[in-house]
Short mmCIF file of the C-alpha atoms (twelve columns), coordinates in Angstrom:
data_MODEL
# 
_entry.id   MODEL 
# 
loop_
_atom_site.group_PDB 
_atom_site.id 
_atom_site.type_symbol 
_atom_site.label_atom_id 
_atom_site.label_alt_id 
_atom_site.label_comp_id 
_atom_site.label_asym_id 
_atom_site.label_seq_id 
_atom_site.Cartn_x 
_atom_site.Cartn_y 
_atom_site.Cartn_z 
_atom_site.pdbx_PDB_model_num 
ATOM 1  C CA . UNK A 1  29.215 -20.722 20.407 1 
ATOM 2  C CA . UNK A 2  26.363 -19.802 22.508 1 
ATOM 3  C CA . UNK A 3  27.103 -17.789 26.611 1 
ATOM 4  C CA . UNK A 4  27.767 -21.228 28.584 1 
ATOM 5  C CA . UNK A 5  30.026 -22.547 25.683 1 
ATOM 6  C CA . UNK A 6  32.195 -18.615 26.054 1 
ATOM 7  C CA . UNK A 7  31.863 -18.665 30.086 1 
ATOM 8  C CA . UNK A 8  33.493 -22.539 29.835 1 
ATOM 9  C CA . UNK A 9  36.023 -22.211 27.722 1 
ATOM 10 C CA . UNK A 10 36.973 -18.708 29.687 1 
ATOM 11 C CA . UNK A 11 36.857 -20.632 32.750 1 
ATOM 12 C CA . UNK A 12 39.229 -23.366 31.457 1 
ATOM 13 C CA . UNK A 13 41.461 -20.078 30.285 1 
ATOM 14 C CA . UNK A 14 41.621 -18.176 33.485 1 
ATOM 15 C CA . UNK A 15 41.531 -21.109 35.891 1 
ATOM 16 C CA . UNK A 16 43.335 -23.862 33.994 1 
ATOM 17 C CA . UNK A 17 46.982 -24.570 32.605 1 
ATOM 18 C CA . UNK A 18 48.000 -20.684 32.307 1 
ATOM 19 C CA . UNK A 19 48.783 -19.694 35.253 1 
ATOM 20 C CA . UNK A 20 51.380 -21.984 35.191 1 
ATOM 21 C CA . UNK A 21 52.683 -21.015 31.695 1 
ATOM 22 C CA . UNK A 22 52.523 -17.564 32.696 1 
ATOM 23 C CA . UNK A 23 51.950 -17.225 36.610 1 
ATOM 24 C CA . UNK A 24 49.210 -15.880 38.593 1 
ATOM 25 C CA . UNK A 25 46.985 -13.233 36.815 1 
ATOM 26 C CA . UNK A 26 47.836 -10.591 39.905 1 
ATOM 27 C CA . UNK A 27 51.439 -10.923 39.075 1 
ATOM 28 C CA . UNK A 28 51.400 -11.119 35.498 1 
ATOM 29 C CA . UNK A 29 48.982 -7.967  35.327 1 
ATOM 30 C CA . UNK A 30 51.423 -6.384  37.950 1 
ATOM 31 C CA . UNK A 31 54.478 -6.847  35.497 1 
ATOM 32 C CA . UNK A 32 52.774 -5.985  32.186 1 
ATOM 33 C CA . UNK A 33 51.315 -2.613  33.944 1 
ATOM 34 C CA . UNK A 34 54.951 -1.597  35.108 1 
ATOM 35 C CA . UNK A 35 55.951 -2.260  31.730 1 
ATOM 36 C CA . UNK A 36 53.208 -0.210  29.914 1 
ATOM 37 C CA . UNK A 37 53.833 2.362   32.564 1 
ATOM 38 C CA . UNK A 38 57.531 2.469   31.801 1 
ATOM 39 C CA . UNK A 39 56.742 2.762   27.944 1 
ATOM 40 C CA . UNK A 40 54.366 5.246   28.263 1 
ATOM 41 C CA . UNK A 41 56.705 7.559   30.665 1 
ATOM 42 C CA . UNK A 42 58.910 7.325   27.782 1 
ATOM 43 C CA . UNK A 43 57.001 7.613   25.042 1 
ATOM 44 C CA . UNK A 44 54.599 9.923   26.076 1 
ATOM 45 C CA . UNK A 45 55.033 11.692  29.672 1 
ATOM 46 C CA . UNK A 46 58.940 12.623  31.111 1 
ATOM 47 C CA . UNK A 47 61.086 9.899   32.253 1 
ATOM 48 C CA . UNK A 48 60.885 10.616  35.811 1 
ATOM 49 C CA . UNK A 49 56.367 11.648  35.904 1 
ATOM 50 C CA . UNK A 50 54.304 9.320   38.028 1 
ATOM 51 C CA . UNK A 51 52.155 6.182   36.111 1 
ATOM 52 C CA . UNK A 52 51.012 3.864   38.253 1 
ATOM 53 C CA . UNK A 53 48.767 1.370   35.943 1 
ATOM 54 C CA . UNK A 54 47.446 -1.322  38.204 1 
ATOM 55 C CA . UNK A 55 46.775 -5.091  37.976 1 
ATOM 56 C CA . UNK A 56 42.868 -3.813  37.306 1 
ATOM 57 C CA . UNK A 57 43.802 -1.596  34.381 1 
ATOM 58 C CA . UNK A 58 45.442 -3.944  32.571 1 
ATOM 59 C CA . UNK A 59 42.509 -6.490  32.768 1 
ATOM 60 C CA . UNK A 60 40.212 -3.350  31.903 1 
ATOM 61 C CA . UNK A 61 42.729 -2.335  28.594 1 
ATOM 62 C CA . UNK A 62 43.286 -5.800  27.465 1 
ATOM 63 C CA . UNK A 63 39.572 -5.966  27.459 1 
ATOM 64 C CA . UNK A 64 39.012 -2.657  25.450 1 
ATOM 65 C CA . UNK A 65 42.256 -4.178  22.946 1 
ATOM 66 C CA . UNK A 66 39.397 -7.380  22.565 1 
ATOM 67 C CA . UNK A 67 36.563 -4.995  22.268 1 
ATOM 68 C CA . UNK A 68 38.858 -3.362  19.464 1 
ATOM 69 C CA . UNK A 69 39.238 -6.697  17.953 1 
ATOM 70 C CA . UNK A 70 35.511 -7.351  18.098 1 
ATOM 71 C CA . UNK A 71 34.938 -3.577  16.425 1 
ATOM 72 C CA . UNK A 72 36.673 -4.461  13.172 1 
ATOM 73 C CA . UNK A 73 33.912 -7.001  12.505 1 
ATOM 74 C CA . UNK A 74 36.596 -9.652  11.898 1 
ATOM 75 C CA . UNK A 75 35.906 -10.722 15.538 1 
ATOM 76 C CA . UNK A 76 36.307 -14.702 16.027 1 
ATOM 77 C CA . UNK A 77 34.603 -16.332 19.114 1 
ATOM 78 C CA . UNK A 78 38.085 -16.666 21.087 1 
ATOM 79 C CA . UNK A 79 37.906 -13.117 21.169 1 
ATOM 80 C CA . UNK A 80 34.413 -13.112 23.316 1 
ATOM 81 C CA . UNK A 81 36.235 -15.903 25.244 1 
ATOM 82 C CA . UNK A 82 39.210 -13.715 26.384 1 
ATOM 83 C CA . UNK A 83 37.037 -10.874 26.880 1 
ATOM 84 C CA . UNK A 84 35.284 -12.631 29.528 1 
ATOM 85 C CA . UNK A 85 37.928 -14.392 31.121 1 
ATOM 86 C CA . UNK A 86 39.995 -10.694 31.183 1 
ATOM 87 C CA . UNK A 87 36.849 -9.393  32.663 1 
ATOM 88 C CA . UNK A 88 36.364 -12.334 35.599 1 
ATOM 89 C CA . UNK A 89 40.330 -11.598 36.799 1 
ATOM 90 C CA . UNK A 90 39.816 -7.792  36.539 1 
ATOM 91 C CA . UNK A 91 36.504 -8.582  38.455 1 
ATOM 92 C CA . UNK A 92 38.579 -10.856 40.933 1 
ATOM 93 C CA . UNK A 93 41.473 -9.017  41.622 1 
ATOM 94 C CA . UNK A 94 39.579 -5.838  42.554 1 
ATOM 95 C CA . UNK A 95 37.592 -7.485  45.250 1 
ATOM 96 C CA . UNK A 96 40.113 -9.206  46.276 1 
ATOM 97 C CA . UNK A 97 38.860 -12.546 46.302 1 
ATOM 98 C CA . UNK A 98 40.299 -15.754 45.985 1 
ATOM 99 C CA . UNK A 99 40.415 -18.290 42.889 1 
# 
């Protein structure tokens, strides 16, 4: 798969059929960050501590969890392809632009 084929198919990813399987990327990010921020006050901080993991940082992690994929050397293409489609709605939602 050569950088047009990965930037296509991440286009088709970000901009095509998932948003409506799983809803916008701002408020799918939004929910999985209050999640992860509810775990981790759990898990790791007290139950009542501030974590406030935004919409951004969970485009950033879920990139670094790809990256991890990528760094076992059992990487597969799709992984490149949702790196760069995390990293265009990361890039999106924090200068606020539009689809």
């Amino acid at each position: 798969m050569n950088r047009e084929e990965i930037l296509k198919c991440a286009k088709i990813c970000v901009c095509g059929d998932r948003e409506q399987d799983y809803g916008s990327p701002e408020n799918n990010f939004e929910l999985i960050g209050e999640l992860w921020a509810s775990y981790l006050r759990k898990k790791c901080i007290a139950p009542d501590a501030d974590c406030c993991i935004l919409p951004t940082d969970v485009a950033a992690m879920m990139g670094l969890f790809k990256i991890a994929r990528i760094a076992t050397g059992h990487g597969k293409a799709d992984n490149w392809v949702d790196l760069a489609g995390y990293a265009a709605c990361g890039g999106e939602l924090e200068g606020g632009g539009d689809k």
